[in-house]
N, C-alpha and C positions, 0 to 999 in steps of 0.2 A: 196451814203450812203443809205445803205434799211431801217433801223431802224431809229422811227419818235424818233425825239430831241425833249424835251420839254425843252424849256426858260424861266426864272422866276426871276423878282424879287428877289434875297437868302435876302435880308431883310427882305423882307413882312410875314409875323405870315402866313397869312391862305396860300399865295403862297406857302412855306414850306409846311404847314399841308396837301395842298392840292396834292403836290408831295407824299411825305408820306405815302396816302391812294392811289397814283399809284402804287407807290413801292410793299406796300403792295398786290393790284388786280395782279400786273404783275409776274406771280412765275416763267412764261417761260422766265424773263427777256428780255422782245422786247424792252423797251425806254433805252433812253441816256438822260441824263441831263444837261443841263447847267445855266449860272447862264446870265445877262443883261449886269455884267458892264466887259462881256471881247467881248462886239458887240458896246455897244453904251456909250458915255458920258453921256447923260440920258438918266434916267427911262424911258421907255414908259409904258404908263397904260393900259399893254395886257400882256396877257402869249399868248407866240408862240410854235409854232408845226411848225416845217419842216416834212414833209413827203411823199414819192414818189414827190421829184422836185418841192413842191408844198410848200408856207408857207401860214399858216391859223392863224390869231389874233382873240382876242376878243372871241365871242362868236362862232365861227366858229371854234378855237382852241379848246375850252373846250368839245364841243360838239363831235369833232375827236374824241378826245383822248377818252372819256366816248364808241365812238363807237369801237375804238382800243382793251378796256378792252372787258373781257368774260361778260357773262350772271350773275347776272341780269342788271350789269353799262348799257351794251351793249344798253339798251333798253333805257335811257336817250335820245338817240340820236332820239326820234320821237318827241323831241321841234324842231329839226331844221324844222316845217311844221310851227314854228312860223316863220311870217317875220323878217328878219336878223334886219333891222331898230328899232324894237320892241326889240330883245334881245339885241341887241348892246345896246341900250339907260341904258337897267337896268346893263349892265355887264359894261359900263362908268362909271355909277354914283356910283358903288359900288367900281370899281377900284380909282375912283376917292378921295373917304374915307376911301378908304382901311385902313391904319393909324391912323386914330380916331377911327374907330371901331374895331382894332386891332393894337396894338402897331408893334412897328419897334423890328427888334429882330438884337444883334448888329455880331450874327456871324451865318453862315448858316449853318441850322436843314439839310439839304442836306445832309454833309459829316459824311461819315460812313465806317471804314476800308472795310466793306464788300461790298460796293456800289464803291470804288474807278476809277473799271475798267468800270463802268456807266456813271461817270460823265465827260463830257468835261472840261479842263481848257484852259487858253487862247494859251498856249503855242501847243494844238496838231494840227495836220493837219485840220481833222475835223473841228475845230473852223474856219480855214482860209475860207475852200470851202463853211461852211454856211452864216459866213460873205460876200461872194460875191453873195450867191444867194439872202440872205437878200436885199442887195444893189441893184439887179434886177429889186426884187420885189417891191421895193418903200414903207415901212409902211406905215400906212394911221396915 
């Protein structure tokens, strides 16, 4: 698969919001979408990015994707000169509260007639081949 998958929580408010404002940067349509609960039982407290064979959590994912988008996103990605230890901490503690600082939303802001051919469900192939690279990779 060449195109990076972004994975997300579809309950979380800003997870949504945050896909949203990809959608929006992405006009050449490069990502794919999907949602947590057609990979794992639980939530993990990370948005994931698959891309080129490679899966990036945490702060490491957001940072991609921000370098994926065009100019001016593009240029977010000079935090990654922060130590990972140092952003992971604050992109934890944020995912951690995600929910008290932003309510649970009970259906996913994701689905959109026009996005349909974006988004992964559990059912396509695609889902199956990330699901084992996933599993490869071991979440942290």
């Amino acid at each position: 698969m060449d195109k990076p998958v972004i994975i997300i929580d579809d309950q979380c408010l800003i997870c949504n919001r945050f896909i949203q404002f990809v959608i929006r940067q992405d006009k050449k349509e490069v990502f794919l979408f999907s949602a947590f609960r057609y990979f794992f039982n639980d939530t993990p407290n990370t948005v994931i990015l698959i891309f080129q064979n490679k899966v990036y959590t945490r702060s490491a994912a957001v940072l991609k994707i921000f370098q994926l988008l065009k100019f001016p996103w593009n240029l977010f990605y000079i935090l990654n000169i922060i130590p990972k230890f140092i952003l992971n901490f604050f992109y934890n503690l944020f995912a951690k509260y995600r929910y008290q600082f932003f309510n649970k939303v009970e259906s996913c802001l994701l689905i959109d007639s026009t996005l349909k051919k974006r988004i992964l469900v559990e059912s396509s192939n695609e889902v199956q081949e990330i699901k084992k690279r996933i599993e490869l990779n071991k979440l942290e």
